[in-house]
C-alpha positions in Angstrom: 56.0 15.2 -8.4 59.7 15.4 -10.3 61.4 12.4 -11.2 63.8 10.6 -13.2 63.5 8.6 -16.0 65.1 5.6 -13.9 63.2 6.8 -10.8 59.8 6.6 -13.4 60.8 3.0 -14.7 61.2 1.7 -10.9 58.0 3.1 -9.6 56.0 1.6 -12.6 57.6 -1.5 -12.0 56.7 -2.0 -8.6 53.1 -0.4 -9.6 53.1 -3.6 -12.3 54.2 -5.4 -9.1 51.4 -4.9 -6.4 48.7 -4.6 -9.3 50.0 -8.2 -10.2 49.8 -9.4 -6.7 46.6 -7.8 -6.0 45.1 -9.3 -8.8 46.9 -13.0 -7.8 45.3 -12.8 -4.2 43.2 -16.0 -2.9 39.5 -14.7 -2.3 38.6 -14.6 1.3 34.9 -16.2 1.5 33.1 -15.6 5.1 32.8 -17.8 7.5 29.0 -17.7 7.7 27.0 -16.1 5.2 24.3 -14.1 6.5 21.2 -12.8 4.9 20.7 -9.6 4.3 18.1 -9.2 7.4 20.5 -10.7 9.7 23.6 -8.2 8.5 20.9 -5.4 8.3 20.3 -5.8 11.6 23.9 -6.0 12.7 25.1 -3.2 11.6 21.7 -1.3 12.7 22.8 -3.1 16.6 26.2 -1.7 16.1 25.4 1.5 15.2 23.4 2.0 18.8 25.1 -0.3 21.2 28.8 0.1 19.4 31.1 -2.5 17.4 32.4 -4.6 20.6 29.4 -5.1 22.2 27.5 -6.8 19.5 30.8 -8.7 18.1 31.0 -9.7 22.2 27.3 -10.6 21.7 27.2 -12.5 18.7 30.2 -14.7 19.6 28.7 -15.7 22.9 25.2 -17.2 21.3 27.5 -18.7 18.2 29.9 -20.5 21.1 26.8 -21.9 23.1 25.4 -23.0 19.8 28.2 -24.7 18.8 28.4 -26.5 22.1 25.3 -27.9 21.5 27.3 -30.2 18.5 29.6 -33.3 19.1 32.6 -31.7 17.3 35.1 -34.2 19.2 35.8 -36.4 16.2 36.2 -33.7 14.0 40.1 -32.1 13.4 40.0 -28.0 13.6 42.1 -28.2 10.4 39.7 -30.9 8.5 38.1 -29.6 5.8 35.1 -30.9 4.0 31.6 -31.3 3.8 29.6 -33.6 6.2 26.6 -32.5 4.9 26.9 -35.5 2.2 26.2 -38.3 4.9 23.3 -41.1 3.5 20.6 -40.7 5.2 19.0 -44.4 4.0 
């Protein structure tokens, strides 16, 4: 690939540029954390019966199981830890 010495210049500075905001990105933890059995057998699930059907199946038994919990009093934008509440 030919280029310039400006054209050189620009494309390492916007290759400093995207290595700078790669480097700068906020980690993105999961949701759930599932063992390695349980993702194991996901993607062994996915592989027979195809992507949608399992995502289609794992989101209906997570939505019944959280409909089992009183969530009322609790803002979808609330963050923290209720796992901390005294149990004396």
């Amino acid at each position: 690939m030919k280029a310039t010495e400006l054209e050189t210049k620009r494309f390492d500075k916007a290759l400093d540029e995207i290595l700078d905001l790669f480097n700068n990105l906020e980690r993105d933890d999961p949701i759930i954390h599932f063992g390695d059995d349980v993702i194991e057998n996901i993607e062994r699930a996915k592989k027979k019966y195809g992507d949608d059907m399992v995502d289609e199946k794992i989101n209906t038994v997570v939505r019944e199981m959280l409909s089992w919990l009183d969530l009322d009093d609790i803002d979808g934008e609330e963050e923290g830890n209720n796992e901390e509440e005294d149990d004396t």
